[in-house]
Structure formats: structure tokens, C-alpha cells
C-alpha positions as CSV (number, residue, x, y, z in Angstrom):
1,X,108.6,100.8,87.5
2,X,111.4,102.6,85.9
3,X,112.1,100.9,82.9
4,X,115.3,100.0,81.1
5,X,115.1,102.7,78.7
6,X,114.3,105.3,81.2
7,X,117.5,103.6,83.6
8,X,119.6,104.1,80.9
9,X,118.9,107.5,79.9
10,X,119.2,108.3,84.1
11,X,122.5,107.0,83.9
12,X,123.9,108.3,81.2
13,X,122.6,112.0,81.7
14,X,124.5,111.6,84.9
15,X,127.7,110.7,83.2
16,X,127.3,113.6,80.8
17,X,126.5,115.9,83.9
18,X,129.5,114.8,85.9
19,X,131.5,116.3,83.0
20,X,130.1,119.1,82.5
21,X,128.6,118.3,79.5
22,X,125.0,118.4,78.1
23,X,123.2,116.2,75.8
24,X,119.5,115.2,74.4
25,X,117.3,112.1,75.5
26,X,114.8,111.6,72.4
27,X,111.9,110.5,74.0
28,X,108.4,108.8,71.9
29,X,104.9,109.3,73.3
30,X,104.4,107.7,76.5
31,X,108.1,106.5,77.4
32,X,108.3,108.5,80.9
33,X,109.6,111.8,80.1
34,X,108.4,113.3,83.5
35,X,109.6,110.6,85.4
36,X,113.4,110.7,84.1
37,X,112.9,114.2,84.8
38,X,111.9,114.1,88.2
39,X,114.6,111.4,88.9
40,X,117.3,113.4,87.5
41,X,116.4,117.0,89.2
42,X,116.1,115.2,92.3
43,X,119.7,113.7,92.0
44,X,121.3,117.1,90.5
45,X,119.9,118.8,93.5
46,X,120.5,115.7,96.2
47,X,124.6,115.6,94.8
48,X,125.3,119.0,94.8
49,X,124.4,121.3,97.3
50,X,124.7,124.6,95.0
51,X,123.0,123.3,92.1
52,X,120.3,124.6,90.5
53,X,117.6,123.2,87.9
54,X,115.3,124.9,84.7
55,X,112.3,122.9,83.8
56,X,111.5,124.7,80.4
57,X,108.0,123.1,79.0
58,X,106.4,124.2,75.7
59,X,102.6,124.6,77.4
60,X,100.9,125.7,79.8
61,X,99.5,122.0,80.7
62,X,103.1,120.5,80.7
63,X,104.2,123.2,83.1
64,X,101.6,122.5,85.8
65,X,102.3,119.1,85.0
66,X,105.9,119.0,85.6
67,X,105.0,120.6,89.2
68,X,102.7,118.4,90.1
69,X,104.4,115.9,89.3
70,X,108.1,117.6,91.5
71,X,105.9,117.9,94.4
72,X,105.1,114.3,94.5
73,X,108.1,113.0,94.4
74,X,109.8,115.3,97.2
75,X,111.5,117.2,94.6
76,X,109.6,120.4,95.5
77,X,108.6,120.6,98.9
78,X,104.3,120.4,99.9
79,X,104.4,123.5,101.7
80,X,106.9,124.8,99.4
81,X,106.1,128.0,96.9
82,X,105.5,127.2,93.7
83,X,108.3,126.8,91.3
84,X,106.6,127.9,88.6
85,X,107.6,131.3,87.0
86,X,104.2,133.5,85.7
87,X,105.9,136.7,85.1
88,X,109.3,137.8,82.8
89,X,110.6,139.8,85.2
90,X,110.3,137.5,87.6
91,X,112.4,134.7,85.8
92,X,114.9,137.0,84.9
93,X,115.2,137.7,88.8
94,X,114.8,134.0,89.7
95,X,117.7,133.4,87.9
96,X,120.2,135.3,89.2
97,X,119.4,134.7,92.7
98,X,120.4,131.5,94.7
99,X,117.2,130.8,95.0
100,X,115.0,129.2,94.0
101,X,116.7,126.0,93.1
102,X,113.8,124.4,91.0
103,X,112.4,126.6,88.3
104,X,109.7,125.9,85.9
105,X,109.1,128.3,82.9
106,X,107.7,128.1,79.6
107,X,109.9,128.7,76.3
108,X,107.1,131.9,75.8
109,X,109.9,133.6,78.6
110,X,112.4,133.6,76.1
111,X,112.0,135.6,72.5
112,X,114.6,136.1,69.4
113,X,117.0,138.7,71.4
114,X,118.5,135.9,73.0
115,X,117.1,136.1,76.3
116,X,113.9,137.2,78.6
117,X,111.5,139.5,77.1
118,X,112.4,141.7,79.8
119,X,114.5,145.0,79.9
120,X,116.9,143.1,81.4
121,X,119.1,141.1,79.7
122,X,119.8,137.6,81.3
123,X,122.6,137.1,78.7
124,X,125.0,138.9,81.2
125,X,124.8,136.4,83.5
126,X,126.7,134.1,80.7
127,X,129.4,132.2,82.7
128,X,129.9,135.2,85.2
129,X,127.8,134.3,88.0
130,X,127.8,130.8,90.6
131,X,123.9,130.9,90.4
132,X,123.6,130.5,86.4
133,X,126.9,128.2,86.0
134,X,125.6,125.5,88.4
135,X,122.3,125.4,86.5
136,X,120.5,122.5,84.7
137,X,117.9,122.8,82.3
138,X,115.2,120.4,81.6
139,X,113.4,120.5,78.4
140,X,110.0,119.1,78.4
141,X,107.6,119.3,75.6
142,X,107.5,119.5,71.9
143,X,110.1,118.8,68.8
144,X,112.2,122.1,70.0
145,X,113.0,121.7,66.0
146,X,109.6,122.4,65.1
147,X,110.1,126.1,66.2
148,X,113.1,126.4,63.9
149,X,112.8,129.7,62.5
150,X,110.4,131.0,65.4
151,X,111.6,133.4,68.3
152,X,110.8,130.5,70.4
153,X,113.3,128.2,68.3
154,X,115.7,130.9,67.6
155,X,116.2,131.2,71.7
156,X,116.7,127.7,72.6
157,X,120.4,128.0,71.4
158,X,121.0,131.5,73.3
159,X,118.7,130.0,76.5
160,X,121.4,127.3,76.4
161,X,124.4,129.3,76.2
162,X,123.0,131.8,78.7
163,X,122.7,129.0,81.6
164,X,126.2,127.8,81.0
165,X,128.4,124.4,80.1
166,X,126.5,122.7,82.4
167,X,123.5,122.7,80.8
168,X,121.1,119.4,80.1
169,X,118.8,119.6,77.2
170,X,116.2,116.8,77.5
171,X,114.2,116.9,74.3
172,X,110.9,115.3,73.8
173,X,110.0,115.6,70.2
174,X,106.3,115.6,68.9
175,X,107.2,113.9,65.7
176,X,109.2,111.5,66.0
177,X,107.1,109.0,63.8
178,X,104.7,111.6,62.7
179,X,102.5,112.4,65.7
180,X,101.5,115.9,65.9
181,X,101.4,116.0,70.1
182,X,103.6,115.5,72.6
183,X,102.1,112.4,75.3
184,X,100.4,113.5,78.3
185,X,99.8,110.9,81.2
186,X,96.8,108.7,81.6
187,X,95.0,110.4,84.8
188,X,94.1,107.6,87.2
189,X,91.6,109.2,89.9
190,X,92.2,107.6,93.4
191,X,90.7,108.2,97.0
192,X,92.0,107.8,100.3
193,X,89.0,106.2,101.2
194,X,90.3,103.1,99.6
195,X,94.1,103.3,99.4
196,X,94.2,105.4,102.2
197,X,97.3,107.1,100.5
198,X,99.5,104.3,100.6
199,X,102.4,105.5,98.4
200,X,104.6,102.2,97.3
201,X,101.2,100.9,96.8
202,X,100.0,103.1,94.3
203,X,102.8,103.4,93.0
204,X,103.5,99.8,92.2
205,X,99.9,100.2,90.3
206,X,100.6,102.8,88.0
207,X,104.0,101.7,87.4
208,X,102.9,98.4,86.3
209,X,100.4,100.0,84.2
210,X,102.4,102.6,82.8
211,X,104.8,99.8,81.9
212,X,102.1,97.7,79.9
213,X,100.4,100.8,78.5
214,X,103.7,102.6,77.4
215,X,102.9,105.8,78.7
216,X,102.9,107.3,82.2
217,X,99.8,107.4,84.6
218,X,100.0,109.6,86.9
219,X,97.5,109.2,90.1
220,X,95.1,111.8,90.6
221,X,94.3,111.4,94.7
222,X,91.3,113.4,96.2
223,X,89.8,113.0,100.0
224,X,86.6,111.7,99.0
225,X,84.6,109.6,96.7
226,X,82.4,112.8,95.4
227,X,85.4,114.4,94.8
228,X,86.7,111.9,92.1
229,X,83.5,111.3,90.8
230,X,83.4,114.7,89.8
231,X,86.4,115.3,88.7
232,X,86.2,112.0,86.2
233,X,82.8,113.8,85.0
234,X,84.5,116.8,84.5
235,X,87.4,115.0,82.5
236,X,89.8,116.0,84.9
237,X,90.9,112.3,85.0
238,X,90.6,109.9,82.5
239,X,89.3,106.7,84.5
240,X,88.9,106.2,88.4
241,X,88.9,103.7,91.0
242,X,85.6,104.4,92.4
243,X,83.2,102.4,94.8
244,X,79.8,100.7,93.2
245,X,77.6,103.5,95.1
246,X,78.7,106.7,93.2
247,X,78.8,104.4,89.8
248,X,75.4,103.3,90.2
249,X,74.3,106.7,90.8
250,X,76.3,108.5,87.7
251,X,76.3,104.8,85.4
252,X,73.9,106.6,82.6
253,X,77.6,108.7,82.3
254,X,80.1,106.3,83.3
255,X,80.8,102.9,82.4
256,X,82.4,100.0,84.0
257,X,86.1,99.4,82.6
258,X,86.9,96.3,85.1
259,X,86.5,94.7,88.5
260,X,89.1,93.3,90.8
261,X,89.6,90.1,91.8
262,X,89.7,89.4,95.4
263,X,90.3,85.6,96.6
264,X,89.1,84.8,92.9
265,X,85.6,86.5,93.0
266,X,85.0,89.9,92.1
267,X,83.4,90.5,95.0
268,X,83.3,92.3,98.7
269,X,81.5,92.1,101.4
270,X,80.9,95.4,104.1
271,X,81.5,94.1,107.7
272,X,80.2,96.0,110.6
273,X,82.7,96.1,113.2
274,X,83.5,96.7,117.2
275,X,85.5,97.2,120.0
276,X,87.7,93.6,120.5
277,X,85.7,93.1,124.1
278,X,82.3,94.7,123.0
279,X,79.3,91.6,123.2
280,X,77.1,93.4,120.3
281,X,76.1,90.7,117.8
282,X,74.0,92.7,115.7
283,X,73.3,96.3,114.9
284,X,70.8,97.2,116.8
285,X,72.6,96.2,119.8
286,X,75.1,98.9,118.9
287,X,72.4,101.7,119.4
288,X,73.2,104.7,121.2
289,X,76.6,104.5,120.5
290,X,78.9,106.6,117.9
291,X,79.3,105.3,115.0
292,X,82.3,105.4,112.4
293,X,81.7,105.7,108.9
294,X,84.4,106.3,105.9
295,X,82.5,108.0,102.9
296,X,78.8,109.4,102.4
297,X,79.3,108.1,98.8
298,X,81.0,104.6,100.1
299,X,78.7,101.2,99.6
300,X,80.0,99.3,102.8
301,X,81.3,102.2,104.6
302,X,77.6,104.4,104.9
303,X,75.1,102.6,102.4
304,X,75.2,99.2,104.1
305,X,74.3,100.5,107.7
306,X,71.9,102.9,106.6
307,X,69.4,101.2,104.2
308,X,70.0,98.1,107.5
309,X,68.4,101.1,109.4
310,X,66.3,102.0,106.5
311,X,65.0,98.3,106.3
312,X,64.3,99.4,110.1
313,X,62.7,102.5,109.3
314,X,64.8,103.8,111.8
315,X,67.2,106.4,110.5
316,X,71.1,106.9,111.1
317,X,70.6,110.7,112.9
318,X,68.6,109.0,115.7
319,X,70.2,105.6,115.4
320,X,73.4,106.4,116.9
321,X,73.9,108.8,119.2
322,X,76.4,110.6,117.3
323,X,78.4,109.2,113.7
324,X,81.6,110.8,112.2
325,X,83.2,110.5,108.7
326,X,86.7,109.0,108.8
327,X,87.5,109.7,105.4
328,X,89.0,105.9,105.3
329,X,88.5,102.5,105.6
330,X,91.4,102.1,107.7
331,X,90.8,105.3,110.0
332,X,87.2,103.4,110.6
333,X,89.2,100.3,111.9
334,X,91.7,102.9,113.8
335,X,88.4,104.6,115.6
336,X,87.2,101.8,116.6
337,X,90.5,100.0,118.1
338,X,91.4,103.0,119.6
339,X,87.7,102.9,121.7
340,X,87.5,106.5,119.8
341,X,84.1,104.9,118.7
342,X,82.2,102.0,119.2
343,X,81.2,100.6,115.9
344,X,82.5,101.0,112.7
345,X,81.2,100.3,109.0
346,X,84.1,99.6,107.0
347,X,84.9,97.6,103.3
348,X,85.5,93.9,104.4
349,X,88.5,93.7,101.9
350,X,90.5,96.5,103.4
351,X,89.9,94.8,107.0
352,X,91.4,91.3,105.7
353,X,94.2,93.4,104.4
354,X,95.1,95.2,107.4
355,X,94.7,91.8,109.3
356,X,97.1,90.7,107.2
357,X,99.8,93.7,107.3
358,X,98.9,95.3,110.5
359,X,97.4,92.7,113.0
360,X,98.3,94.6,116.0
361,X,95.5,96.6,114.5
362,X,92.4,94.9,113.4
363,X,93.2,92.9,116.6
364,X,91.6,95.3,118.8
365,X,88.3,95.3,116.6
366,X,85.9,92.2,115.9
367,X,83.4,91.5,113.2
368,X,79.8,91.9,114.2
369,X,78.2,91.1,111.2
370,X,78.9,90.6,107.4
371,X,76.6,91.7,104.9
372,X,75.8,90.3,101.3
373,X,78.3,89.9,98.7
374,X,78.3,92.7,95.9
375,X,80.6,93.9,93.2
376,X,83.9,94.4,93.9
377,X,84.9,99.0,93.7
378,X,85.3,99.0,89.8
379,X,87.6,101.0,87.4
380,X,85.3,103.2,86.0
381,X,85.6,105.5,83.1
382,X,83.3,108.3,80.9
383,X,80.7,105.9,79.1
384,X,81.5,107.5,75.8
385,X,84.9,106.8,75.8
386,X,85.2,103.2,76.2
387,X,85.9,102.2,73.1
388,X,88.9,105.2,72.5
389,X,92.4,103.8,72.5
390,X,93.2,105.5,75.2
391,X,90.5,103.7,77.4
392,X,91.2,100.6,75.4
393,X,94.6,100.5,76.3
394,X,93.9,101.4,80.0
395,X,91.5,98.0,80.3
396,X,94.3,95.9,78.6
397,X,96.6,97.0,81.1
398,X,94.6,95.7,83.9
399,X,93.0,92.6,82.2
400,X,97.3,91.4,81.9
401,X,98.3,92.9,85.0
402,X,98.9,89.2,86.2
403,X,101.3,88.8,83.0
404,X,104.1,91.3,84.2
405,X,106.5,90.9,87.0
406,X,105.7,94.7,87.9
407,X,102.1,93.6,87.6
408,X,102.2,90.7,89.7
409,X,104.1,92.7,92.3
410,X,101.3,95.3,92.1
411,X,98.8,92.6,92.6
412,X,100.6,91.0,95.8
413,X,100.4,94.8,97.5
414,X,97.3,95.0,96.9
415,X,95.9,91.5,97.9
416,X,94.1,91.1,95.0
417,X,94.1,88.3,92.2
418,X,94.0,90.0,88.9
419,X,91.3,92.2,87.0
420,X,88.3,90.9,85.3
421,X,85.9,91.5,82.9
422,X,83.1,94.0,84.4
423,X,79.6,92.2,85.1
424,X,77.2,95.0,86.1
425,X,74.4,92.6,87.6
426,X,76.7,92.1,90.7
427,X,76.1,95.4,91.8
428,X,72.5,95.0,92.1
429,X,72.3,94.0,95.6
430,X,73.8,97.9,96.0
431,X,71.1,99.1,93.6
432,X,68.4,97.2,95.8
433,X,69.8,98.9,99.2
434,X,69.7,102.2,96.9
435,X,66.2,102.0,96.6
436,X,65.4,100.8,100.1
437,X,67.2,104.2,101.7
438,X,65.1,106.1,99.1
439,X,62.1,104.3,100.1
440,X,62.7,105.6,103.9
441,X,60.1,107.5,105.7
């Protein structure tokens, strides 16, 4: 997931810093400047316990990036306070107390005199104080060359001599074969109703993708599958992992980009599911009792059971004496072993999986029924940008996922086979069970 280039930069950075010395890591679009980042604040702040580190970004994006991105990987704490500096006055403070020891700012803070555009002047810090010798800056963002002339440009030299000798200047230049932007990540919209958060998992995806697309992706996680759907309308992400219902609802705005393979089909079944000693052997045996479902928006974790009541013309709110929302597949299968519920409705492929990884779980549950097979939760992305690069990329990436040892490793976490070609007719059997809960009395 790291990459030889990025390794090497990592380790030589770390030379430099063990001497005291600074240096610059040119970086082209897409090569992982965040991640090197991330892995070198973390081990500046990790190896010494006084150290301090200055994330300076060129915009406003990157800076929110960069935090986001800190927070994820433990760098800055979940609960912690933002890092991020909004006010001049406050950086100049910032930085000569101890605290805090990760501090994002944009180059905006600084201006021609040298220093803060702040009465006070940061420049008397220079070498005189523990907090500003033990500090690190990170440079994310543009050419810092392109602002040669500019206050901006004219106070990257003092910035740097105003933390210290031990100063690390990672530059991430815009044109370094003429582009006119510096790379943002692709923006991979996931939900715990599906991954339920699994972290080597996920990451083992988007590193394998990053790897073949040659630019970061950075997961975008949300609770639920309405959630992601709306933030991939809103182009908060670029594509998502979503499940066949919310696509068939939004497909006149989203198009399918691929579908998993899972035992060689791209296919899924729901299974309806019990306690391990329970005799039910069909739904309506399972009447009266509560009920687990994952997702409102999730095909075999609400859609199934309900348009099987629907069929009925008997309707969940009656059906079952009381039904909850996990928010996950696995929390469904949990509920149920746990006797928290009765029943369950839950994706078929995340049971096999936890049979597989966690039999101690799925144990305690049975299958009651299986329903139809239908397409397999696509990648999904805005219909009008299929054919961009960007998108392009992003489907070429899956499509060779087998072709990569990171990919294959990716594939093996996830239990799944490889990524295929979308085929949209598989998903009418969800479009039929669409209709038949419309149809409902």
C-alpha cells in the first residue's frame, strides 16, 4: 500500500530529520503526498516526545484534507480539537506554546514581513525557544516556486528560518510536467452497512487501487446507505460502493461502474435468518417477533422482507411486533446470536464471510430462507461522468484488481473474486420487488 517511492522518500526524510537537516520530496499528481505525510508526522511525533509538526497547505481544500486525513490515521486524536489554525493570532500563539503538537495552517498566515500577519512577530521565536526548535514543517500543496515574487513566496524562506534547523519542507509542485493543479484524492464513498468499518479491509482496497490508479483514494465512510447516496449526488465523493436498491432508485443520475464477483457470479442472495435453536422455516412463522433489519435503503437487509410481506399484503409495522435498524449487516447477525432479536434480514454474502472469519458467530444464527439471486452492491458513480478519466481510471483499477499482488490481497479480505463488467438486467428481480412494495395496500 505504500509504495516504493513513497518508502523511500519515508526513509530518507527520516535520515535527514535525525540530523537535523531539512530537505524537499518532489512529488507528481497522484504519488501519495498525504500519505508520506501522515506517516512521517506520526513518526516525528511517536520518536520524540517534545516534537512538534506544521502542516502548511496552499488551499483551503488541502487543509481540511490533510486533517481528515491526521485523524484517520491516529495522528490527531477523534475526540481531539481540531488542528487546524482559522485565525492569525491564533497561529502566532499556537506556536509558541507547547501545545498543540500538530498544526495545520495555510501559507495565507504568513505575508512579505517575514512572518504572521499579526502584530506580533513570530520571527523572535527564531532559535530561542524549545517549542519552535523541535518543530517540523510539512508543506503540502502547490509549486511553492510559483509564488516567487508573491508575499506568499517571499515568506516560505523566512517561515523556514523562523521554525528552526529542524525544519522539513515537503514540496508538492503543480507543474512538474506542466499541470496547472496539484492532485487531490479519488473520493471512494463507503458504508458501514457493508464493511461495517473494517479498517485493514478498506484499507487494503484503496491501497490497491491507489496503487493501479497512481493517485490516492481516500474512503469517504458514512452510517447509512442514504447518506452516501447523497453525498455521491452532491459530488462530495467521486464514486461509491452502494447497494442495488438506492441505485435503482437514483439510476436516471447514477451509473453502474462495476459489480463484484462473488464465488464467480456477480451475484447475492438476502438470507433471512434466526436464533441457532429457533424451528421457524419460513417468514411467517417468525410473526410476532422483533425483527432486525440493517438499512431502510439496503436490498436484502429491508427490501427483501418487506415486499415478502408486501406479496402478503401484510405490512412490516404489523408484521413484527417490533423491528430495529442495526445499521449493519454484521450487527443483524450479532442481534440475532445474541437472542437480542429473533430474526434477522441480512446480505447473504456478509453471512458466508463472517462464517468464514468469525464462526463462533454466525454459529448461533441459522438460515431460514434464501431469496432470489440479484446483482451483486455495485460501484456506482454520477452518470455524466463515466466516460472522464478520472472515472475511467477508477473502473480500470477494479476491472485489474486481480492483476496486482496488493489487489489480489484486497480481493482475499474481501472474499470476493475480481470486478466485472456491470450488467444492469441483474438487478431487475430488485426493481420487480420495488414495484411490488409500491403496489402495497
Amino acid at each position: 500500500m505504500l509504495g516504493a517511492g513513497r518508502a523511500t522518500g519515508v526513509k530518507l526524510a527520516q535520515e535527514r530529520l535525525a540530523k537535523r537537516e531539512g530537505g524537499v520530496i518532489w512529488h507528481t499528481q497522484g504519488s501519495g503526498k498525504s500519505i508520506l505525510m501522515v506517516l512521517l508526522a506520526k513518526w516525528i511525533l511517536e520518536r520524540e516526545p517534545d516534537a512538534r509538526v506544521l502542516v502548511i497547505t496552499d488551499r483551503d481544500e488541502f487543509d481540511k484534507q490533510i486533517e481528515g486525513v491526521m485523524r484517520n490515521a491516529g495522528v490527531a486524536g477523534a475526540d481531539a480539537p481540531s488542528p487546524r489554525v482559522t485565525r492569525r493570532d491564533e497561529f502566532v500563539s499556537w506556536l509558541g506554546a507547547p501545545s498543540p503538537r500538530l498544526i495545520c495552517a495555510l501559507i495565507h498566515k504568513f505575508d512579505a514581513r517575514g512572518g504572521c500577519r499579526s502584530d506580533a512577530d513570530p520571527r523572535k521565536m527564531q532559535g530561542g525557544t524549545r517549542e519552535t526548535r523541535n518543530m517540523s514543517k510539512l508543506w503540502h500543496g502547490a509549486d511553492p516556486a510559483r509564488h516567487h515574487g508573491s508575499a506568499a513566496g517571499r515568506s516560505s524562506d523566512s517561515a523556514t528560518a523562523m521554525i528552526g534547523r529542524r525544519s522539513l519542507l515537503l514540496a508538492t509542485p503543480a507543474l512538474v510536467v506542466g499541470a496547472a493543479m496539484a492532485s487531490t484524492p479519488f473520493r471512494l464513498g463507503l458504508t458501514s452497512v457493508f464493511l461495517d468499518n473494517e479498517a485493514p479491509v478498506i484499507a487494503g482496497l484503496t491501497g490497491a487501487l491507489a496503487e493501479t490508479m497512481g493517485r490516492a483514494v481516500l474512503p469517504v465512510q458514512r452510517r447509512s446507505y442514504a447518506e452516501v447516496t447523497r453525498l455521491l449526488l452532491d459530488g462530495g465523493v467521486d464514486a461509491a460502493w452502494l447497494c442495488g436498491f438506492p441505485w435503482l432508485r437514483n439510476r436516471s443520475r447514477l451509473g453502474l461502474v462495476a459489480l463484484p464477483l462473488w464465488r464467480g457470479q456477480p451475484l447475492y442472495r438476502s438470507y433471512l435468518i434466526a436464533g441457532a435453536d429457533d424451528t421457524a422455516t419460513n417468514l411467517g412463522d417468525l410473526r410476532d417477533g422483533v425483527h432486525a433489519f440493517s438499512d431502510p435503503d439496503s436490498n436484502s437487509g429491508w427490501l427483501v422482507t418487506a415486499s415478502d410481506l408486501a406479496r402478503r399484503r401484510q405490512p412490516v409495522e404489523t408484521f413484527f411486533r417490533r423491528a430495529i435498524f442495526t445499521w449493519g449487516h454484521r450487527n443483524v447477525v450479532r442481534a440475532v446470536a445474541s437472542g437480542l432479536t429473533r430474526s434477522g434480514s441480512v446480505d447473504g454474502y456478509v453471512w458466508e464471510a463472517l462464517a468464514a472469519v468469525e464462526p463462533a458467530l454466525t454459529v448461533r444464527t441459522r438460515i431460514v430462507t434464501r431469496s432470489e439471486w440479484m446483482g451483486f452492491p455495485p460501484m456506482v458513480a454520477r452518470r455524466h461522468e463515466l466516460s472522464t478519466p478520472s472515472i475511467q481510471a477508477f473502473t480500470h483499477a477494479l476491472r485489474r484488481m486481480g492483476n496486482t499482488s496488493a489487489g489480489r490481497t484486497a480481493l482475499e479480505q474481501l472474499q470476493l473474486d475480481g470486478f466485472a463488467q456491470p450488467d444492469a438486467g441483474l438487478f431487475d428481480p430488485i426493481a420487480a420487488r420495488l414495484r411490488d412494495l409500491a403496489a402495497k395496500p
